[in-house]
C-alpha positions in Angstrom: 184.7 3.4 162.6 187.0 6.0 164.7 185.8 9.3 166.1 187.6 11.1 163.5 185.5 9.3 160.3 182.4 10.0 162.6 183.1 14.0 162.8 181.1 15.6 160.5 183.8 17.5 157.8 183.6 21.5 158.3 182.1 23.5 155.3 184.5 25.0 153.5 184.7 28.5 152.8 183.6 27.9 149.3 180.9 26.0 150.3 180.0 29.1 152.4 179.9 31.8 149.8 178.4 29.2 147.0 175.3 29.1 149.7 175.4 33.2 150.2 175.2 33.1 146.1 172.3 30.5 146.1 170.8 32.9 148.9 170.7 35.5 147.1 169.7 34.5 143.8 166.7 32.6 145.7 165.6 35.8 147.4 166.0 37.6 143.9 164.0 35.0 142.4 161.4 35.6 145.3 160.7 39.4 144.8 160.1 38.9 141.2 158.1 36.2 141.6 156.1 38.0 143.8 156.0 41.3 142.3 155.6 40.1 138.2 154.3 36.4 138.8 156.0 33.5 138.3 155.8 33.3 134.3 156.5 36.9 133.4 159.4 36.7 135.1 162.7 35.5 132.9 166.1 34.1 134.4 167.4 36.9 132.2 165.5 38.7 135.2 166.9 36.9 137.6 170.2 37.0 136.5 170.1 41.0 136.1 168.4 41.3 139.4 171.4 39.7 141.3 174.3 41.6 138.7 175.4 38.4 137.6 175.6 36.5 134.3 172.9 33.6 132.9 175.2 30.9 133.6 175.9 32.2 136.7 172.3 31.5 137.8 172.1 28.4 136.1 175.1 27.0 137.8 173.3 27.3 141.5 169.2 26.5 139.8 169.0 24.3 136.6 165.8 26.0 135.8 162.9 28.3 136.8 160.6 25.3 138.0 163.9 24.4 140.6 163.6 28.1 142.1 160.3 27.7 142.3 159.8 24.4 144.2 162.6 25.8 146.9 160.2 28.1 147.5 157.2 26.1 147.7 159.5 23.1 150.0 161.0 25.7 152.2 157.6 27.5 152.9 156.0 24.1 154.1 159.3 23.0 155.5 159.0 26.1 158.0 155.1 25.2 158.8 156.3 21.7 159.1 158.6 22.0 161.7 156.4 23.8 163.7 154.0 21.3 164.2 156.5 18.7 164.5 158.3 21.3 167.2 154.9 21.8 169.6 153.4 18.0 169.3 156.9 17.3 170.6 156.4 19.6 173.8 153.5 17.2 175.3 151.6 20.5 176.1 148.1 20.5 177.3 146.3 21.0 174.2 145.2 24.7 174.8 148.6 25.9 175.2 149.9 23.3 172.2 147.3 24.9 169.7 147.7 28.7 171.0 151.8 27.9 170.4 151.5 26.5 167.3 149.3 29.3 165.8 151.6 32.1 167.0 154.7 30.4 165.4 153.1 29.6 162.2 151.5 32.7 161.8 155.0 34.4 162.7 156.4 32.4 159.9 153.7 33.8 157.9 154.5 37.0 158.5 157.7 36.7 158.2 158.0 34.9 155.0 154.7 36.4 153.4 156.4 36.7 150.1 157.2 33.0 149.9 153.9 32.1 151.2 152.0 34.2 149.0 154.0 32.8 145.5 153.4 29.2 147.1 149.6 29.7 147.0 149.5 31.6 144.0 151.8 29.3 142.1 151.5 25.6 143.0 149.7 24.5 140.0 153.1 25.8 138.3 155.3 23.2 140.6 156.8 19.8 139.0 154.9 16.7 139.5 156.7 15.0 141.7 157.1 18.6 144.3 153.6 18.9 144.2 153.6 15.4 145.5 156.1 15.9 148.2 154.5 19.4 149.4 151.3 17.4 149.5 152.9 15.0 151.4 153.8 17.5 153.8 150.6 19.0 154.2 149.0 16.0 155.0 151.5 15.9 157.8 150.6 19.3 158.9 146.9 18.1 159.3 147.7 15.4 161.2 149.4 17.1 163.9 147.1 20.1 164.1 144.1 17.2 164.2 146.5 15.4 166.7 145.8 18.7 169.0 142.3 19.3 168.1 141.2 16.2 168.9 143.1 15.9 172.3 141.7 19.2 173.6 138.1 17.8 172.3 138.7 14.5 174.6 139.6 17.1 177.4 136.8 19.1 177.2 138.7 22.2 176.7 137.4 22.2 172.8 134.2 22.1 171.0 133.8 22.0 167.7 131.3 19.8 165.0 134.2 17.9 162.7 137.2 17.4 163.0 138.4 18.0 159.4 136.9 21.1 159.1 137.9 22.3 162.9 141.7 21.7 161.2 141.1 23.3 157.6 139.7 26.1 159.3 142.5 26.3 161.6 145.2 26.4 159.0 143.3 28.3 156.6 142.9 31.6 159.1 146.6 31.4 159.4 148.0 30.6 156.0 146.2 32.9 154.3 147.4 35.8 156.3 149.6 36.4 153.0 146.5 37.8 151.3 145.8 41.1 153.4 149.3 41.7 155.1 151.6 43.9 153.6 154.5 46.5 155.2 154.4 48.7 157.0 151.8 47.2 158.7 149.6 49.7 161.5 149.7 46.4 163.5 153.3 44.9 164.8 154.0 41.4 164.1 153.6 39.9 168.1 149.7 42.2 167.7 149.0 40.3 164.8 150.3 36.8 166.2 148.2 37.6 169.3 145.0 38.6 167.6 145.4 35.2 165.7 146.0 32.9 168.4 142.4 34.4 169.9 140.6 34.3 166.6 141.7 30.4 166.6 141.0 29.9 169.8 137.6 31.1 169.6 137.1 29.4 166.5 137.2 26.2 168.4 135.2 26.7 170.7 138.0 27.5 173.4 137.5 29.9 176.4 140.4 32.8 176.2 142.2 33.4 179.1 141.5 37.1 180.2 
C-alpha cells in the first residue's frame, strides 16, 4: 500500500461544522439534563434550546437514550484515560496515585454537569452502554488497585483491603459532583490539592509538608 492510501484523509469542512452542531446540541442536551432530569426533558427541548428544528436534532442523535449514553461514555472515557495516562508514566506509586487523583478530580470539576447526570441517570442508559461503562469501570479499578497495591508492596501505603482502599479512592473523587457548584469560594487547583491530601491520607500515606 503507498504512502498516500496510508495518509489519513483530512476532515472536511462539513465534517467540521456537523461536529460543532453535534457539540452543541450535546451540551444543550447536558444543561437540561442536569437542570430538569433526564425524563422531563423533551427533544422538543432540546431542539428549542439549540434554535433549531426536531429533525434537526434527530439527524445528529437518533433518540434521547443516544444523548444520554454520550454523556455517560464520554464521562468515563475522560476518567479512563487518566488512569491509563499515569499507569503508563511508571511513577513511584505515591506520586502515580497523588497524579491520578488531581487529574481525575480536575476532570470532575470540570465536567461536573456530565458527571453528576451520569450518576443520577445510569439506571436510564441502554443495556448494552450500561455494559460497556461497566466495562470501563472495572478498568478504572484495576489501575487505581494496580497503584494501591504497588505502594502497599513498597511500604509507602497502608491500608486493610484492597477493594475497599480503591472504592474509597474513587468514591471521594467521583462524587465531588454532589457538593461543588460555581462560583465556588475554593479555585479548582485548591480543591484538586485538598483532594489529593484527603486520598493520600486515606491510605495511610505520609504527606509531604
Amino acid at each position: 500500500m503507498s504512502k498516500a492510501q496510508n495518509t489519513p484523509k483530512p476532515a472536511s469542512v462539513w465534517d467540521e461544522v456537523s461536529e460543532l452542531k453535534r457539540q452543541k446540541i450535546l451540551q444543550s442536551a447536558v444543561d437540561l439534563f442536569y437542570a430538569r432530569g433526564y425524563l422531563p426533558t423533551t427533544m422538543d427541548d432540546i431542539a428549542e434550546s439549540v434554535g433549531a428544528t426536531k429533525p434537526f436534532v434527530y439527524y445528529h442523535f437518533k433518540n434521547k437514550a443516544e444523548l444520554l449514553s454520550e454523556i455517560a461514555r464520554r464521562t468515563l472515557r475522560e476518567w479512563l484515560g487518566v488512569t491509563t495516562w499515569v499507569i503508563e508514566q511508571s511513577l513511584p506509586p505515591t506520586e502515580a496515585l497523588s497524579l491520578a487523583t488531581h487529574q481525575f478530580t480536575l476532570i470532575v470539576l470540570d465536567m461536573h454537569k456530565f458527571v453528576s447526570i451520569y450518576f443520577r441517570e445510569q439506571l436510564n442508559l441502554p443495556t448494552e452502554v450500561a455494559e460497556e461503562i461497566a466495562r470501563m469501570r472495572r478498568e478504572i479499578d484495576t489501575q487505581v488497585r494496580a497503584i494501591l497495591s504497588e505502594g502497599k508492596k513498597a511500604g509507602v501505603f497502608e491500608f486493610d483491603d484492597l477493594a475497599v482502599a480503591s472504592q474509597v479512592v474513587t468514591g471521594m473523587v467521583s462524587f465531588i459532583f454532589a457538593w461543588y457548584r460555581e462560583p465556588s469560594r475554593l479555585s479548582k487547583d485548591q480543591i484538586c490539592d485538598q483532594m489529593v491530601s484527603h486520598v493520600l491520607r486515606s491510605v495511610g500515606a505520609v504527606t509531604a509538608s
